[in-house]
C-alpha positions, 0 to 999 in steps of 0.5 A: 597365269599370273594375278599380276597386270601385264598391261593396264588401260585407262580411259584411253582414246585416240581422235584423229582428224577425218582424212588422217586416219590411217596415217598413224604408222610411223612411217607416215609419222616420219613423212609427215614431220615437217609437213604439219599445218595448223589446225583447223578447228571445222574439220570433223573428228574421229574417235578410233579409240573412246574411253576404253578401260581393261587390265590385262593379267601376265599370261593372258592370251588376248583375242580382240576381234571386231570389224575393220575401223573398230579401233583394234590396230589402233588399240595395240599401235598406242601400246606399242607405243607408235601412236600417241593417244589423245587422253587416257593412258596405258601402262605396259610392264615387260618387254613386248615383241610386236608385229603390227605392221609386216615388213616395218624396219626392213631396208630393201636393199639390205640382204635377208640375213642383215634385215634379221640383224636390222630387224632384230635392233629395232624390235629390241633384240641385242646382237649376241641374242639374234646371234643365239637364235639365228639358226632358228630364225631362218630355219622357222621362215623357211626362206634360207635359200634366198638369206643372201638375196636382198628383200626387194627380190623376196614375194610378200608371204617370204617377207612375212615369214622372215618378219614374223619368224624375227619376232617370234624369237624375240625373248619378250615377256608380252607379244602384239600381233595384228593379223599376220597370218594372211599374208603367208600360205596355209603350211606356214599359217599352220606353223605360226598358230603351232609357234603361238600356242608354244608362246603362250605355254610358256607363259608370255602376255599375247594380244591377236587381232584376227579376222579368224576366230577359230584362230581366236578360239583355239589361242586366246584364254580372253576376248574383247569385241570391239566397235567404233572404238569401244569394248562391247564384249570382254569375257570368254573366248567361246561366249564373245565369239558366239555372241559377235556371231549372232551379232553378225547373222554368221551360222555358228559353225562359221570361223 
């Protein structure tokens, strides 16, 4: 692990107005671009993120657990740089992979073979570099027989394993990944955590939000416990997780 920062946070937050905030995505960005109204100053605010500040090494493995409305995806979305924050900034140095949101730039129309090519694009991929690992990405998502088929034709886990198996090969330096393993079965979950410790032997910045924690557990080398938007915990994988667990009244071996 590096004593470089890939990644420093300071004093960021993201207020939202109540009722909007889950429409932080940038497809409801797009939607609602020429739908703005004024704003009107009686209606309650929200802070999904408050005031956090971390530095993260180059070659950290992150787990960043809480419950939902904690502010975990929308720590990683302002990163990503898909939402703006409200004050506070983040400075990220590498070139980052992200699968925040599955399926996010793939056309249901367009086949499985030119969603790679689509997909790739836009995570930043260059054409002669998805040409290079095409073979792998299709043989890793396991959907080969159905590449020709149009994605509109393809279940949620088959669409989540071409998803993750593009951004999987991405050549990036750090990678965000916000839950992705609930939407595939129990072989290919297994593949991903296998595909996640190969990333972080090779020394990529990785960031996981997960419900799992043994998935936490067994990837992350650091931990950050998040509630109503703040950090609670930052430390060692197995002390936060223990520590969010007796918060939580979870018997120790519950994962």
């Amino acid at each position: 692990m590096s004593n470089k920062p890939a990644i420093i946070v300071n004093q960021l937050s993201k207020q939202y107005e109540l009722g909007q905030v889950h429409e932080d995505s940038l497809k409801h960005t797009l939607q609602n671009w020429f739908k703005r109204k004024p704003e009107s100053s009686n209606k309650k605010k929200f802070l999904a993120v408050d005031n956090i500040s971390v530095t993260i090494q180059q070659g950290e493995v992150l787990g960043i657990l809480g419950h939902n409305g904690a502010g975990k995806s929308t720590l990683l979305k302002i990163l990503a740089r898909i939402v703006q924050p409200s004050s506070g900034y983040a400075e990220v140095y590498g070139r980052v992979g992200t699968l925040l949101e599955i399926g996010t730039g793939f056309h249901p129309d367009l086949t499985g073979m030119e969603n790679i090519y689509l997909n790739g694009a836009i995570l930043g991929m260059k054409e002669n570099e998805i040409k290079k690992k095409l073979d792998e990405i299709i043989d890793f998502s396991g959907v080969e027989q159905f590449i020709h088929t149009p994605v509109k034709y393809y279940s949620s886990g088959m669409t989540v394993r071409l998803a993750f198996s593009v951004a999987a090969h991405l050549e990036a330096d750090i990678i965000f990944l916000d839950e992705i393993w609930g939407a595939g079965d129990l072989d290919f979950s297994q593949k991903s955590v296998k595909k996640m410790k190969e990333m972080v032997k090779s020394g990529k910045t990785v960031l996981i939000i997960s419900h799992d924690l043994k998935i936490l557990s067994d990837l992350s080398t650091r931990c950050l416990w998040m509630k109503k938007g703040q950090v609670i915990r930052d430390g060692i994988p197995k002390e936060v997780i223990q520590e969010y667990k007796k918060a939580q009244n979870l018997p120790a071996d519950v994962s």
